[in-house]
C-alpha positions as CSV (number, residue, x, y, z in Angstrom):
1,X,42.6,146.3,47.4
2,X,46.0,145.0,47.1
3,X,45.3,142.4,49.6
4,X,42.1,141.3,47.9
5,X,43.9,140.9,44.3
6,X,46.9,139.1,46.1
7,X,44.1,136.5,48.1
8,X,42.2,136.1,44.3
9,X,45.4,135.0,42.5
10,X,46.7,132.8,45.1
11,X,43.1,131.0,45.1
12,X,43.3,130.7,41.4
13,X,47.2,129.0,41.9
14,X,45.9,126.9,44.3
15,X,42.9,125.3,42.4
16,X,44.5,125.2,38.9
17,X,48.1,123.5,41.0
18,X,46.3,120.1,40.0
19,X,46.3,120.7,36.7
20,X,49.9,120.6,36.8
21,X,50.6,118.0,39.0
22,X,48.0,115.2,38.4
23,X,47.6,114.7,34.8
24,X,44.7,112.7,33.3
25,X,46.5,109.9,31.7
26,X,49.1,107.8,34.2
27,X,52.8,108.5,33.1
28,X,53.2,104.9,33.8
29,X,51.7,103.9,30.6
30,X,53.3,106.1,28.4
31,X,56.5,103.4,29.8
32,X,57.6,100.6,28.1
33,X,58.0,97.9,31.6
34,X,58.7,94.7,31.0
35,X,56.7,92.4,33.6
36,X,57.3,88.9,34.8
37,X,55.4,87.0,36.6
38,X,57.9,84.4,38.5
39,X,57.3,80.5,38.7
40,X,56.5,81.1,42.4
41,X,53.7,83.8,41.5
42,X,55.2,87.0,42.2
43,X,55.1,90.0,40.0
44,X,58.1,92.4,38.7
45,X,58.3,95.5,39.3
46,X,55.2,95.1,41.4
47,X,52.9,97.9,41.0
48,X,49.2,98.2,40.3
49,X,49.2,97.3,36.5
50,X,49.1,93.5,37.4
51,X,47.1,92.2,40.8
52,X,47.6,88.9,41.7
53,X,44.2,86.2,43.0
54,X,45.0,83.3,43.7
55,X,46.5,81.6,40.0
56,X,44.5,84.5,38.5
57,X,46.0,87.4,37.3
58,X,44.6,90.8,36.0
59,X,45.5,94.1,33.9
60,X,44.2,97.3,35.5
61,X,44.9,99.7,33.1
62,X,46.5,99.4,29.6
63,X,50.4,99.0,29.7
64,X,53.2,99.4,27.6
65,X,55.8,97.1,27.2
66,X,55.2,93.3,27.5
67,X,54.1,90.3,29.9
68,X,56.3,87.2,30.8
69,X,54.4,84.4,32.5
70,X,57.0,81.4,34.2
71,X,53.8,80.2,36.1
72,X,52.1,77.1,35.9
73,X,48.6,76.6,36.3
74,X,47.7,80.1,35.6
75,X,45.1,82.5,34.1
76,X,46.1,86.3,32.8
77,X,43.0,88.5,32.1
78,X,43.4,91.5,30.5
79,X,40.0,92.6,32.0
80,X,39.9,94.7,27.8
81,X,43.0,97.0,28.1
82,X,45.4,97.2,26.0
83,X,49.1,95.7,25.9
84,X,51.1,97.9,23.4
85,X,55.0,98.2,22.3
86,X,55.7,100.3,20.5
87,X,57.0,98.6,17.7
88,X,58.1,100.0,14.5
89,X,56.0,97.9,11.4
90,X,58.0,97.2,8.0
91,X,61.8,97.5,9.8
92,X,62.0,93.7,10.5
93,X,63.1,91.3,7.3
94,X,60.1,89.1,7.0
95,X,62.2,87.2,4.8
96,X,65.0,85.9,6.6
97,X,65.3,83.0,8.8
98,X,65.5,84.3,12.1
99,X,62.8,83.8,14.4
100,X,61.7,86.7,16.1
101,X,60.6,85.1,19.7
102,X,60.0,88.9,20.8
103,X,56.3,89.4,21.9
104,X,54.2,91.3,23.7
105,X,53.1,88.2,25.5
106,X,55.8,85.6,26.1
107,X,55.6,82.0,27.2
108,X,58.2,80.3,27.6
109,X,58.4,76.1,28.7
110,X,54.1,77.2,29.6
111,X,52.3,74.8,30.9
112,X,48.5,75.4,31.3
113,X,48.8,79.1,30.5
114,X,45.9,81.2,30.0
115,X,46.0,84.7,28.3
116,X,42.3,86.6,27.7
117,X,40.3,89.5,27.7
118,X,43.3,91.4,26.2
119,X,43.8,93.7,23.3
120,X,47.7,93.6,21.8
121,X,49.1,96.5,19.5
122,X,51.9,97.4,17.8
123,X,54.6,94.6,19.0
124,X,57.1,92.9,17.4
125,X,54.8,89.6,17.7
126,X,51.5,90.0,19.6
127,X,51.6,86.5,21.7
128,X,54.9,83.9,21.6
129,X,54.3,80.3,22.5
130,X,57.8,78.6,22.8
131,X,57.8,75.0,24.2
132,X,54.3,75.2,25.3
133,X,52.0,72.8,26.6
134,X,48.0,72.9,27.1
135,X,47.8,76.7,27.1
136,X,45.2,78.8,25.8
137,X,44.8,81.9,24.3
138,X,40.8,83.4,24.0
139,X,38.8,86.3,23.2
140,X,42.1,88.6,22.2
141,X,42.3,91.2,19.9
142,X,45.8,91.2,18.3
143,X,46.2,93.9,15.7
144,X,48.4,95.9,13.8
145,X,52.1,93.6,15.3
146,X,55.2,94.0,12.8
147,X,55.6,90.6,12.1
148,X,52.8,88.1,13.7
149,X,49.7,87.8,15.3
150,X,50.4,84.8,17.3
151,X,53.7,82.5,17.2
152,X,53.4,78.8,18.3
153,X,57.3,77.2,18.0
154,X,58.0,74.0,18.9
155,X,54.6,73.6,21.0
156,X,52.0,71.1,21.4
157,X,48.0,70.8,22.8
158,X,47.6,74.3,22.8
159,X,43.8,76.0,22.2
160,X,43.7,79.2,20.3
161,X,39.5,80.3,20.4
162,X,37.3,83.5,19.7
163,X,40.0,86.1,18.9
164,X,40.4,88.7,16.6
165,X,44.1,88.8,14.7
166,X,43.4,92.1,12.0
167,X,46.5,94.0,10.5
168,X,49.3,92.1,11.8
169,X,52.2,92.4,9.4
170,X,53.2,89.2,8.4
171,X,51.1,86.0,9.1
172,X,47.5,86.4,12.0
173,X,49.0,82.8,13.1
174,X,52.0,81.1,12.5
175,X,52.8,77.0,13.8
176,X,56.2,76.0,13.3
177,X,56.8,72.3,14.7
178,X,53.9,71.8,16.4
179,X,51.3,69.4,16.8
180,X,47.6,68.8,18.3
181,X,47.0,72.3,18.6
182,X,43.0,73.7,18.5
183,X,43.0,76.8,16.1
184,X,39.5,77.3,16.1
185,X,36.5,79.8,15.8
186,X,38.8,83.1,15.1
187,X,39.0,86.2,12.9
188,X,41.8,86.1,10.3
189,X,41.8,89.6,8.7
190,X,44.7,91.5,6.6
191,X,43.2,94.5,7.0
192,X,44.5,95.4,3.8
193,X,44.1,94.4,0.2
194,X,46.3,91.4,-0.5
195,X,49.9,92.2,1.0
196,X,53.3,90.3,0.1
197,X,53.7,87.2,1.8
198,X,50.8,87.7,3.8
199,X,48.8,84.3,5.7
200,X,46.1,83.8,7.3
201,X,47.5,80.9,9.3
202,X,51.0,79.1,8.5
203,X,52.3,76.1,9.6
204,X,55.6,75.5,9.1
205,X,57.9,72.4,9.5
206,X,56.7,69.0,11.4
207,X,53.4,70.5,12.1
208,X,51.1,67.5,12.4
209,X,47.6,66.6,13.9
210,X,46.6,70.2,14.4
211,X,42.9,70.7,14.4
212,X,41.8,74.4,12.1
213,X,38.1,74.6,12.4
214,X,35.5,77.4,12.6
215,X,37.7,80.6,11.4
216,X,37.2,83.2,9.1
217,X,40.3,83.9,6.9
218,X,39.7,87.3,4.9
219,X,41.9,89.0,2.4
220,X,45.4,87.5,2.6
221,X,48.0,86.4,-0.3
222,X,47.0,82.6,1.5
223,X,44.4,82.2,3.5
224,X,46.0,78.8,5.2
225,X,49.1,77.5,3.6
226,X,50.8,74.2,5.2
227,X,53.9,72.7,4.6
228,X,57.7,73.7,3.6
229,X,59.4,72.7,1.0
230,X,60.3,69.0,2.5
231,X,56.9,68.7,2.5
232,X,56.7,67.4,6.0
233,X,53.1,68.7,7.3
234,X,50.6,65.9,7.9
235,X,47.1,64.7,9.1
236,X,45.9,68.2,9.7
237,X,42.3,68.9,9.4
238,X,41.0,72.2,7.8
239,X,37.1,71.8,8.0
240,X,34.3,74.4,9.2
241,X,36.4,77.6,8.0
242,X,35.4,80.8,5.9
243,X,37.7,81.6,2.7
244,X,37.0,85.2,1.8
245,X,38.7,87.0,-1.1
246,X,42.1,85.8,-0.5
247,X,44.2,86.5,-3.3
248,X,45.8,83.3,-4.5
249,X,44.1,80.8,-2.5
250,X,42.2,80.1,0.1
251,X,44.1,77.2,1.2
252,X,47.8,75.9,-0.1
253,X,49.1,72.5,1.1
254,X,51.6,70.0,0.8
255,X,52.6,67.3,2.9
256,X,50.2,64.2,3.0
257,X,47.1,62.9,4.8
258,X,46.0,66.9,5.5
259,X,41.7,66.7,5.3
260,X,40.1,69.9,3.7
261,X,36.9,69.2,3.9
262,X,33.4,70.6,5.0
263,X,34.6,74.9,4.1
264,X,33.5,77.2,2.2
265,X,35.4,79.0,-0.6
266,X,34.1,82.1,-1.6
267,X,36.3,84.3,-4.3
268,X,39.2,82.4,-3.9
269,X,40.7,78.6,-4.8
270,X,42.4,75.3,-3.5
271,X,46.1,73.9,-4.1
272,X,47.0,70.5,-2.7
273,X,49.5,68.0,-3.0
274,X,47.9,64.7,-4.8
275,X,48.2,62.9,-1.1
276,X,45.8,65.3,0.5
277,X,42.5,64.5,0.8
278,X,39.9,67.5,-0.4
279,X,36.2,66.9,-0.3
280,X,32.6,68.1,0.4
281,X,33.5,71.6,0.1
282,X,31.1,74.8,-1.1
283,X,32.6,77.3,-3.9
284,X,30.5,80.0,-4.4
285,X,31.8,79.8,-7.7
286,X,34.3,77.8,-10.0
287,X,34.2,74.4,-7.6
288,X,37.5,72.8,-7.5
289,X,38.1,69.9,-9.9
290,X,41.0,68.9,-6.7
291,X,37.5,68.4,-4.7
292,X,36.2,65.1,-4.7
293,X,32.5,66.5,-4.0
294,X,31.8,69.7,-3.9
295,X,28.6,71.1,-2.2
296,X,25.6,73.0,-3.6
297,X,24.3,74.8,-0.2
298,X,26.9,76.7,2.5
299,X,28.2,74.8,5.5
300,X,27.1,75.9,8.7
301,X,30.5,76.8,9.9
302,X,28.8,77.9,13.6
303,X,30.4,74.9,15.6
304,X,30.7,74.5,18.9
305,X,34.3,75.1,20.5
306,X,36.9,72.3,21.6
307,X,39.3,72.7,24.5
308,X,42.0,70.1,25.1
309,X,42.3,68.8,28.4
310,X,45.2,68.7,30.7
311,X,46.0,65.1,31.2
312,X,46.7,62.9,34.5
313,X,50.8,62.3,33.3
314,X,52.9,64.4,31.3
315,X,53.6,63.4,27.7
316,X,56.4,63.4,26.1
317,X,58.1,67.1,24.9
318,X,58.0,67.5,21.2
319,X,61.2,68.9,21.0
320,X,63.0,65.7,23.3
321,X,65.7,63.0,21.6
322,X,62.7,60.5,22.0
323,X,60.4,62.5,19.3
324,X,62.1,61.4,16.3
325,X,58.4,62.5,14.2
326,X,59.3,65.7,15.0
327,X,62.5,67.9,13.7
328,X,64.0,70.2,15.7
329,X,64.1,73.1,13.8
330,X,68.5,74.3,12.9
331,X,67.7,78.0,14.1
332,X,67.3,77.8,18.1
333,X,67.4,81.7,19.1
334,X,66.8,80.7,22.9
335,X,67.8,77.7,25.3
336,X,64.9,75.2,24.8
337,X,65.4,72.9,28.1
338,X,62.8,70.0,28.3
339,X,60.0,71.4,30.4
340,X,59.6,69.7,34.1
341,X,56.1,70.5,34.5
342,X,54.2,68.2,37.2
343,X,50.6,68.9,36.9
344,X,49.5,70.5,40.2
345,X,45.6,71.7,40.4
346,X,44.1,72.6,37.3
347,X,43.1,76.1,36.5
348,X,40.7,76.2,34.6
349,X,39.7,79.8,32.0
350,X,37.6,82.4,32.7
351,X,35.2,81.7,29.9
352,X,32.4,85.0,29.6
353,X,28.8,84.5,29.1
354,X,29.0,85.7,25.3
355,X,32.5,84.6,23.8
356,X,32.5,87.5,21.5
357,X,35.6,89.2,20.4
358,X,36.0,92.8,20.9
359,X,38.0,95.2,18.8
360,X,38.0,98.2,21.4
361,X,39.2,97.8,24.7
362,X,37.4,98.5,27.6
363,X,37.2,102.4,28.2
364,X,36.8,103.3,31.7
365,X,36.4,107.0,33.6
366,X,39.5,108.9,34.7
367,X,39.3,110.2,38.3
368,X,41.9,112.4,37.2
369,X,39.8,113.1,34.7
370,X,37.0,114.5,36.3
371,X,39.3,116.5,39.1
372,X,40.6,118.2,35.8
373,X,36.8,119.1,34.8
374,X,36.2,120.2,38.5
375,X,39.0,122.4,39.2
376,X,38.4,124.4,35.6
377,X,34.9,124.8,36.4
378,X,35.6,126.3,39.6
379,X,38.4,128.3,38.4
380,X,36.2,129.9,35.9
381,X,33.8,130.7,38.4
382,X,36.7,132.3,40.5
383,X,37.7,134.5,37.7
384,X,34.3,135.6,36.7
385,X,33.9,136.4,40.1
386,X,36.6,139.1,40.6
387,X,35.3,141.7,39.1
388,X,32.1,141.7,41.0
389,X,34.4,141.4,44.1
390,X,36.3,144.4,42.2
391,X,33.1,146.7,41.8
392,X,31.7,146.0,44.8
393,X,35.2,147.2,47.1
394,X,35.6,150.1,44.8
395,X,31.5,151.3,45.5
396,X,32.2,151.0,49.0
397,X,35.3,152.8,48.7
398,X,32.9,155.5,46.9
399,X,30.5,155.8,49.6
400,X,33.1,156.5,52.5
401,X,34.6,159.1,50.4
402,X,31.1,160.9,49.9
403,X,30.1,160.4,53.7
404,X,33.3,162.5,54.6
């Protein structure tokens, strides 16, 4: 008898051990790890978060922490998990002049830089773009960051397509000193009911030439506000977007030569500068006497997506002594060297078959998971069991005793 009970309860140790040991979610991602992927390719720390194919990289599991890319010609698919970073919302001044760079996606001098498939949470800024050139950022979801969505300093011929930017705490997407940039087909969403200081998309300083088409800007203060006080923003082109209850307007501008035309304005207004050019937009109600012709019927706003192409030579950096258009902006919170980037092959996105954002990343099944469910079922079996191993030892027991 003793030696049955002492067998039962070292079974039951040994199947429920696993329990203990191997727990369903991998301690790794309860770790804030801050990767880089080096100019020559190779990953730090290198574990099995990141694999490497070729110029392709891909996420394995969601990660905390953040992601530094330093090479060219490259492509980072977050296959839908999660990058997330623990940041804590409404600790950072929003109002000051510092420029948090901090994000849960950095690059850095980029050059043909792809990041997709990814959902970012809860960083200081989801995505940074500092001194990048002909990178592209598609089919994220970016939510719920403590200051922005996506930052784009000092940058130029980027393409920004198909993602979701919901909740982040100060602007979805701000452009500070940029130019030629695609900002196009994307979901601009507060998440909440017309918070302070709040934009859809912002472009700050010299921000010229930048193409904002396609987007759907709900329920901020501003849905696009361009322009600083020197007035500097020009020959933008806001055209094909959707203004949805944003509090004080849909779109604020100054600067000159910026063209608003071809959106549609529903619940919310127009403020431009005299040397804009506003025209051939729909209101849904009140049409803007700053419009030159305001339309009857919506405008299709489904429009087919533009990429810019990497050249054959590489143009001049935005931020060189040679760029007098654009102003190198007083606050410089990292070393901005000219980039040396020499085109090498092209690398071209990953584009799926139905560019549809995502909210929820993609969920897969835990093989810890299901050795957890295994070993409880059989442990419950093995304790249900004793006591028929009990009455059956203790009615043999019986039967000797009467036979003597």
């Amino acid at each position: 008898m003793k030696n049955l009970k002492f067998f039962i309860c070292f079974l039951i140790l040994t199947l429920t051990m696993p329990i203990f040991i191997f727990s369903p979610t991998d301690a790794q991602e309860n770790q804030n790890i801050n990767y880089l992927i080096k100019p020559d390719g190779t990953i730090e720390p290198d574990d099995s978060a990141i694999i490497c194919s070729g110029n392709n990289y891909f996420l394995t599991k969601n990660i905390s922490g953040s992601v530094t890319i330093r090479r060219d010609n490259s492509v980072f698919d977050g296959a839908g998990y999660t990058l997330m970073d623990n940041a804590i919302k409404e600790t950072y001044n929003l109002d000051n002049n510092v420029l948090y760079l901090e994000a849960g996606f950095n690059l850095t001098n980029a050059w043909n830089v792809t990041i997709q498939n990814v959902q970012i949470e809860n960083c200081v800024n989801g995505i940074s773009l500092v001194n990048a050139y002909y990178c592209q950022v598609l089919n994220c979801s970016i939510i719920g960051n403590a200051i922005d969505g996506i930052k784009l300093v000092w940058s130029a011929n980027n393409s920004i397509v198909w993602n979701n930017l919901i909740s982040n705490s100060d602007d979805a997407i701000q452009v500070i000193n940029s130019r030629n940039n695609n900002i196009m087909l994307n979901n601009l969403n507060s998440g909440t009911a017309y918070r302070i200081n709040g934009n859809g998309l912002q472009l700050n300083g010299n921000s010229s030439n930048n193409a904002i088409k396609g987007n759907n800007v709900t329920a901020f203060d501003t849905g696009i506000l361009i322009g600083d006080s020197n007035g500097n923003a020009s020959a933008n082109i806001v055209s094909y977007n959707n203004f949805i209850n944003n509090k004080w307007n849909g779109v604020f501008i100054t600067g000159m030569n910026n063209l608003i035309m071809l959106n549609n304005f529903y619940n919310n207004g127009i403020l431009v500068d005299v040397n804009n050019n506003c025209t051939g937009n729909y209101w849904n109600a009140n049409p803007s006497n700053l419009d030159d012709f305001p339309r009857d019927t919506p405008i299709d706003t489904n429009i087919p997506p533009e990429f810019i192409k990497l050249p054959q030579t590489e143009p001049t950096p935005i931020n060189s002594q040679s760029a007098k258009s654009i102003a190198k902006p007083t606050t410089n919170p990292t070393s901005m060297n000219s980039p040396s980037h020499t085109p090498k092959e092209t690398t071209y996105p990953i584009i799926i078959s139905t560019p549809i954002p995502s909210t929820e990343p993609r969920q897969t099944t835990s093989n810890m998971s299901i050795l957890l469910i295994i070993t409880v079922l059989i442990s419950a079996a093995t304790i249900a069991f004793v006591p028929l191993v009990l009455e059956g030892k203790i009615k043999g027991n019986d039967k000797k005793l009467q036979k003597v």
